[in-house]
C-alpha positions in Angstrom: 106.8 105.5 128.7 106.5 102.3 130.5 102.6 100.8 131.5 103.2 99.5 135.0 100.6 97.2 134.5 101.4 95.1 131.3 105.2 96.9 130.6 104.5 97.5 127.3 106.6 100.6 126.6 105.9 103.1 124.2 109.2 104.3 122.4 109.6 107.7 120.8 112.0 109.8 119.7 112.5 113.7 119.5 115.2 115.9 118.9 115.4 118.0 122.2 113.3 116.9 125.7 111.2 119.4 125.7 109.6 118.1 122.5 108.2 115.6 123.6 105.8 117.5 126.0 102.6 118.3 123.2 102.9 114.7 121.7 102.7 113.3 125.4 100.1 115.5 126.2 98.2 114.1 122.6 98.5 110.6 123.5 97.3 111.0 127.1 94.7 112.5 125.8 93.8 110.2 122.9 94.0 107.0 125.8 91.7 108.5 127.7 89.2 108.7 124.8 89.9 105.0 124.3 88.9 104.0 128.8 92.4 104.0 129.4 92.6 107.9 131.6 95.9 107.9 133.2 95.5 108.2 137.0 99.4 107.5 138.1 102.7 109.7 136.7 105.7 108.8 138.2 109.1 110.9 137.0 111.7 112.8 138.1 111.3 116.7 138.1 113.6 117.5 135.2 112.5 120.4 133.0 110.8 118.8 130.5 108.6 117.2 132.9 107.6 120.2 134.9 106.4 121.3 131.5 104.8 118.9 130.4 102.3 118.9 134.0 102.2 122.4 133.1 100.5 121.4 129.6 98.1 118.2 130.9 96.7 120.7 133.6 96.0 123.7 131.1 92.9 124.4 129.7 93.8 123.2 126.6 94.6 119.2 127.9 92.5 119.4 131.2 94.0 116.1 132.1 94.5 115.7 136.0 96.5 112.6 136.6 98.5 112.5 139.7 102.3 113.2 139.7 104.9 111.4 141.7 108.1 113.3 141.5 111.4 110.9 142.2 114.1 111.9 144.2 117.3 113.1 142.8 119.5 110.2 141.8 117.2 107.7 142.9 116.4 105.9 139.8 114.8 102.5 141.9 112.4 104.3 143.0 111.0 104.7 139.3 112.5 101.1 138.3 110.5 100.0 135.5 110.9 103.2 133.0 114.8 103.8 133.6 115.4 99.5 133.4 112.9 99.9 130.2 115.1 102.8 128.5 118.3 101.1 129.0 116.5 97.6 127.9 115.6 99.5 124.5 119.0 101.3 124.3 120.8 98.2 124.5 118.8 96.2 122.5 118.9 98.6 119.5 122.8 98.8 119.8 122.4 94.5 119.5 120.5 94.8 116.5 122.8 97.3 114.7 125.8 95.2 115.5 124.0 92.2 114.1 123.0 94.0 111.2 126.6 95.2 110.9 125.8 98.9 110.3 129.6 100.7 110.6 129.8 102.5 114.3 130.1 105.4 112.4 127.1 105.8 110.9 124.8 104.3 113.6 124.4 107.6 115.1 122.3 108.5 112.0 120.1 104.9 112.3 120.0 104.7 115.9 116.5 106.5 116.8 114.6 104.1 114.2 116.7 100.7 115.6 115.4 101.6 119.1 111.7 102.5 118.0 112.2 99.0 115.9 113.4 97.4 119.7 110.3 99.2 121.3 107.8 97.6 119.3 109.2 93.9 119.1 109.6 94.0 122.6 105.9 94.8 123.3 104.9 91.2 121.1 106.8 89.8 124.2 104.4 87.3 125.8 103.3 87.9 129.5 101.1 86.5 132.1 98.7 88.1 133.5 96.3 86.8 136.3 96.6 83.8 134.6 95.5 85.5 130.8 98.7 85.0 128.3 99.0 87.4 125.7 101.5 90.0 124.4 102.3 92.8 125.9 101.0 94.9 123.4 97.5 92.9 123.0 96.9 93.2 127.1 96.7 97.1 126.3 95.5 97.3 123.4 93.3 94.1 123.0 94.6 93.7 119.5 98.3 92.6 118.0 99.5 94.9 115.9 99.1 94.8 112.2 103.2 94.4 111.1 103.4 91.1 113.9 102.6 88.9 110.8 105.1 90.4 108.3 108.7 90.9 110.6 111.6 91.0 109.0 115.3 91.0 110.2 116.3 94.5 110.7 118.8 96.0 108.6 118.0 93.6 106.0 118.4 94.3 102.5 115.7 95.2 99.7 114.9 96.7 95.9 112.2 99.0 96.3 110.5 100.3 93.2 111.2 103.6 92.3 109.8 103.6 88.7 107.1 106.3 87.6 104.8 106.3 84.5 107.3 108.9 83.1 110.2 106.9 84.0 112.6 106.4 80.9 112.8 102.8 79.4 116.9 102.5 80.0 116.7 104.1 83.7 116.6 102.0 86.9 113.7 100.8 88.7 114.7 100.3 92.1 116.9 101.3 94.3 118.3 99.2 97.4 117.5 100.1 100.6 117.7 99.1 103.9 114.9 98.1 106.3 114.7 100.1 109.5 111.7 99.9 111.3 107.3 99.0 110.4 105.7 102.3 109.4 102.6 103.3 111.4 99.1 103.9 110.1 99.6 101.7 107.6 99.0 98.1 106.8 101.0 95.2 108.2 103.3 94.5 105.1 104.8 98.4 104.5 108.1 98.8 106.1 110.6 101.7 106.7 113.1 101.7 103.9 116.2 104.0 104.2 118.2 105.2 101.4 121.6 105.5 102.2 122.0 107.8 98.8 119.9 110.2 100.0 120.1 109.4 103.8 115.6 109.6 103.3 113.5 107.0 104.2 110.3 105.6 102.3 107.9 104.1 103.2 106.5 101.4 101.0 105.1 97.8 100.5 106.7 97.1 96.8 110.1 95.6 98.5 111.9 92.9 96.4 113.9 91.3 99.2 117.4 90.3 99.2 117.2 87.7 101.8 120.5 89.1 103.0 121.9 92.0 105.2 122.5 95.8 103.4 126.0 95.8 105.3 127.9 92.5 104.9 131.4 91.4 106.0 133.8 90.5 103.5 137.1 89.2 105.0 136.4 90.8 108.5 135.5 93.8 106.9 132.3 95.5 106.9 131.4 96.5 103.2 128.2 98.5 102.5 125.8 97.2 99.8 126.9 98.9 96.1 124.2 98.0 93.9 122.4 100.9 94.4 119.7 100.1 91.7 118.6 97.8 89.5 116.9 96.8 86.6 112.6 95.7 87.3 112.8 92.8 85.5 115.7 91.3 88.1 114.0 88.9 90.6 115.5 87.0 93.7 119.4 87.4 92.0 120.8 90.6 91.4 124.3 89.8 89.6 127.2 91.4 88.5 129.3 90.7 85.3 133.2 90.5 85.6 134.7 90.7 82.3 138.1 89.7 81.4 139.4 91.6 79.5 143.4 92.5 78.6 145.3 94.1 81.1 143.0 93.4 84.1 143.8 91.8 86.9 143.8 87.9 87.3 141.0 86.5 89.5 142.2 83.8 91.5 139.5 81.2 92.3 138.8 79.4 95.6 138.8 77.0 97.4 135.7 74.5 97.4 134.8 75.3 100.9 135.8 78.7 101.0 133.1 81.9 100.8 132.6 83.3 97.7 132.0 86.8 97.2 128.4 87.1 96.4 126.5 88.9 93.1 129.9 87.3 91.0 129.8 85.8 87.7 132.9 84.7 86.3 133.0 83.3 83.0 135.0 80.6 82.3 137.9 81.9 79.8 139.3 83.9 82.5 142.5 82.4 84.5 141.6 80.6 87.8 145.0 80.1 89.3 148.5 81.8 89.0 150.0 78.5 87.6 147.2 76.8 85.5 145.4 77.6 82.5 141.5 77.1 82.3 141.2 73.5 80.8 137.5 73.7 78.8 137.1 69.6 78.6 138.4 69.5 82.5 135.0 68.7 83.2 133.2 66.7 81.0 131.3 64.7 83.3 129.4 67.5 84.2 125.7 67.5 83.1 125.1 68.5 79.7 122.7 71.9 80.6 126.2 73.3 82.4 128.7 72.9 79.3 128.2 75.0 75.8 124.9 76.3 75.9 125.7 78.0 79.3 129.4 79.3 79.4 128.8 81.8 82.0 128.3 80.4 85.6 125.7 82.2 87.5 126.3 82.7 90.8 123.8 84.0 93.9 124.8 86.4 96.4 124.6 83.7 98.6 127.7 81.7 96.3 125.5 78.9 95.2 125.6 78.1 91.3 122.3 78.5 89.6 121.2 75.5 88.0 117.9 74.1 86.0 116.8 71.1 87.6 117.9 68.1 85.2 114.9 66.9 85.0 113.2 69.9 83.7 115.5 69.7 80.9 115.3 66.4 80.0 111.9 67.3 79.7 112.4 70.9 77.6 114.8 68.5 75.2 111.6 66.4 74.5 109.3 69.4 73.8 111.9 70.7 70.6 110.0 71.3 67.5 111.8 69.4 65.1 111.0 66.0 67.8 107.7 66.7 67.6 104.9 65.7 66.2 102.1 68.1 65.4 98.8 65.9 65.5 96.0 67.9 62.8 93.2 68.6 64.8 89.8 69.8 62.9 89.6 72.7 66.4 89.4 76.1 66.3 92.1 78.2 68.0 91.0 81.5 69.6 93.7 83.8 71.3 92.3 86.8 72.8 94.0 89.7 73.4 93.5 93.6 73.1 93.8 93.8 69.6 91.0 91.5 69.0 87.0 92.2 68.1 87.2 95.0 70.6 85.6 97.2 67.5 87.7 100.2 69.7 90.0 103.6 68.3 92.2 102.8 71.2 93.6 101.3 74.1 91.8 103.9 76.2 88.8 102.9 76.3 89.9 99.8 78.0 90.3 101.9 80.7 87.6 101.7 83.8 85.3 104.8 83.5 83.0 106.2 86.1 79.5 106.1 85.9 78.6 109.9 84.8 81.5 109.5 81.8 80.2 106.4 80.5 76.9 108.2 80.8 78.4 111.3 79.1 79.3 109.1 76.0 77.8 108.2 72.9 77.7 104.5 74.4 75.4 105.4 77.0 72.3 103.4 75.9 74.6 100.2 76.0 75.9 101.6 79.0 72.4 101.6 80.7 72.0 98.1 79.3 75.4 96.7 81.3 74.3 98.7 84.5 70.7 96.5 84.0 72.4 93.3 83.6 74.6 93.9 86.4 71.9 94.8 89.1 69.6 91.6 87.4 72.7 89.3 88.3 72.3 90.8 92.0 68.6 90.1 92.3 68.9 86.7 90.4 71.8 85.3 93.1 70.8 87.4 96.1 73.3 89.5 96.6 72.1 92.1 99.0 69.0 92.5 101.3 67.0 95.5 101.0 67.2 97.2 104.6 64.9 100.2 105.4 67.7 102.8 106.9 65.8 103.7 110.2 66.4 99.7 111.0 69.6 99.9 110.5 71.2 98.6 114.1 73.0 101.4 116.1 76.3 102.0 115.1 76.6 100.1 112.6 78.4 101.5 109.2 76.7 101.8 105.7 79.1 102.2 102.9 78.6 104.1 99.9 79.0 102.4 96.3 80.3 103.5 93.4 80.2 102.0 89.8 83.3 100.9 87.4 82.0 100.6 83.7 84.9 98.9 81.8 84.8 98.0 78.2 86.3 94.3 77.9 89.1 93.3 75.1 86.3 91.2 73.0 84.1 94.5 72.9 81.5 93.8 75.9 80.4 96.4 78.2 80.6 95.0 81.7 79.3 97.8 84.4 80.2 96.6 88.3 79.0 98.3 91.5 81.6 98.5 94.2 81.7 99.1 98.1 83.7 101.5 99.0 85.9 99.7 101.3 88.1 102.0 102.5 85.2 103.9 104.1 85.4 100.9 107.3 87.6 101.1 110.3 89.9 97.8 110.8 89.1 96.2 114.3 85.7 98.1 114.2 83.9 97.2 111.4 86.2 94.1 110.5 89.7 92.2 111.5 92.5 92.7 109.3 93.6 89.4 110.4 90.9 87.3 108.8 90.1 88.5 105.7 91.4 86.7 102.1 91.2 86.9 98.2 91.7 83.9 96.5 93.3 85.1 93.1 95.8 82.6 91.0 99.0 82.9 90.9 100.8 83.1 87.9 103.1 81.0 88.6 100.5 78.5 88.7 99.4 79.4 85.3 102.7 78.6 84.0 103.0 74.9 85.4 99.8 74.4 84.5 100.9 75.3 80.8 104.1 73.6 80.7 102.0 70.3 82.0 99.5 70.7 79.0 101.8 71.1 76.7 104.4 68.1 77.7 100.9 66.1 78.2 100.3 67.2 74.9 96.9 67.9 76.4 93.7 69.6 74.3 92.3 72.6 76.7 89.0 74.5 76.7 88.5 77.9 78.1 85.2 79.5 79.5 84.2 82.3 80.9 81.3 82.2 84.1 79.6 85.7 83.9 79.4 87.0 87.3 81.6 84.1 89.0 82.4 86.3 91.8 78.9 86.5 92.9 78.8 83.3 93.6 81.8 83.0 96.1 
């Protein structure tokens, strides 16, 4: 369906015509509980459309817009949808060929490649009276949640597939291959298809390949076959080629040539048909590339992996028998779950709700946290007491709930939450503007590796209630 107004086109798919008569009939329905009644149908008078006025007129629907029936092959006079649908056609058939799906197997893809065209084309800017948005924001008032988080389509990604009962040897991802942005959900889950089980999932926990799930080797199109791998793996999935008697020779290439991606070759095996590997050939290499690393790591992408020299000029300074250990008269506390906690198990690290905690035979230190806790509120003014028949109209109170968790050093810390879930995005807030500042760990590291090259002294301290300060 094409809106004449703004041409944003809504793109479905369905199995047969005629089933796409109750889920038109739905979303006429639904746009006219938004202010948007249809007044205008234009179509020809094929089956499927006689039925679906049919259904929009029946009691059930009682939707009354008026139909314009097109002539018999006349398709100007209803421009806009059949210049739409051959748009979207033709730009899904562009996308697969970029993505380099095999013609034989698009006819399996194709329906989600042309939804995927549908919605890209409505972030398409337009001008309107002199008002520039997207097409999809002059009818909705809104961009869509997934415009801050596209990807290319048909690009290649891990997705986690490991459960609690998941065995320790077994894989933990699977790759898949991204085919469209799943609806009702938030911005960042995507479409994943498995081409193993020809299913698709729909998730946010993606490790992406930064590459395509079909690639082209020598003019040919090769599909992805690293179906799985191990959680641990980050950016670089590789795979080990071992030489071993009776294989075949691996003749290198050229400098400039493409390598084949996700190799590593190690260096005793024979690079070319007339010349053994020479070990000293290059010993002006930097020293991080010679014994302590004799197998070359290569990216999909055929670049060599390599530490930054610097970094290890650094490492070589940090070895324990080059340093000195200074005696200082500090303690040194390391806190972990196995310290203080005064507890059976590692269970009862785990949150609790407020009627189990109560259940307990903790629950007089339990009423003590939950005291502290609403003390904190009152002391930094958390919340404003609000009598409920001045509440404004409309307006949405959340329920709470409590989380009583008992801490690794033994404390009993009791927190009341909202219950977020309870609001409506783009009624009660904007997806688009909201933010957690948390550190990344990544951060912690370099900050680590900085003391200890600084050979710095460090304090740590904990601010009860910190977040209530924010």
């Amino acid at each position: 369906m094409v809106d004449q107004f703004t041409d944003y086109k809504m793109t479905r798919n369905y199995k047969t015509k005629k089933d796409m008569v109750e889920p038109t009939c739905e979303e006429f329905f639904k746009w006219k509980q938004m202010g948007k009644e249809v007044q205008f149908l234009r179509m020809d008078n094929a089956g499927e459309n006689l039925k679906l006025e049919q259904r929009l007129r029946s009691k059930d629907w009682k939707l009354y817009p008026t139909i314009e029936y097109t002539a018999r092959s006349t398709p100007q006079h209803n421009h806009k949808a059949e210049v739409s649908i051959a748009t979207i056609v033709k730009r899904g058939r562009a996308m697969m060929i970029e993505a380099n799906v095999p013609e034989e197997t698009r006819y399996i893809i194709q329906h989600k490649a042309m939804e995927t065209a549908g919605k890209l084309d409505g972030l398409i800017i337009k001008n309107i009276n002199g008002i520039i948005k997207s097409r999809v924001e002059h009818w909705s008032g809104k961009m869509p949640s997934y415009s801050r988080y596209l990807r290319e389509w048909g690009e290649a990604g891990v997705v986690k597939t490991k459960t609690s009962t998941t065995p320790k040897l077994a894989d933990r991802g699977v790759t898949c291959m991204l085919v469209g942005y799943a609806d009702n959900h938030t911005g960042d889950c995507y479409e994943m298809l498995n081409w193993n089980t020809k299913r698709i999932m729909i998730t946010r926990d993606v490790l992406w390949l930064k590459r395509m799930y079909f690639g082209k080797f020598n003019g040919e199109i090769q599909k992805d076959k690293s179906s799985a791998v191990s959680q641990d793996d980050e950016n670089t999935v590789d795979t080990l080629i071992h030489a071993e008697e009776g294989n075949n020779e691996i003749n290198s290439q050229d400098e400039g040539s493409e390598k084949e991606p996700g190799i590593e070759i190690e260096p005793n095996v024979n690079t070319d048909d007339n010349e053994e590997y020479d070990e000293n050939k290059d010993t002006n290499e930097d020293s991080y590339e010679q014994a302590d690393s004799p197998v070359k790591r290569i990216t999909r992408y055929g670049r060599e992996i390599r530490s930054p020299v610097r970094l290890i000029e650094e490492i070589e300074g940090l070895l324990i028998d080059k340093v000195k250990m200074n005696p200082i008269s500090r303690e040194i506390v390391a806190v972990g779950a196995g310290i203080g906690g005064g507890f059976a198990n590692t269970q009862e690290l785990i949150p609790m709700k407020f009627k189990e905690a109560m259940a307990g035979p903790e629950k007089s230190e339990w009423i003590q946290a939950v005291a502290e806790e609403y003390q904190r509120m009152v002391k930094y003014k958390v919340f404003e007491e609000v009598e409920r028949n001045k509440v404004p109209i409309g307006a949405k109170i959340l329920s709470s709930t409590w989380a009583m968790k008992k801490k690794s050093n033994g404390v009993r810390r009791a927190r009341i939450n909202a219950r977020g879930y309870e609001q409506v995005d783009g009624e009660h807030y904007d997806s688009a503007n909201i933010a957690s500042p948390v550190v990344n760990e990544a951060s912690m590291f370099i900050i680590l590796i900085i003391i200890c090259m600084a050979k710095m002294e460090t304090d740590v301290h904990d601010v009860r209630g910190a977040f209530l300060n924010g």
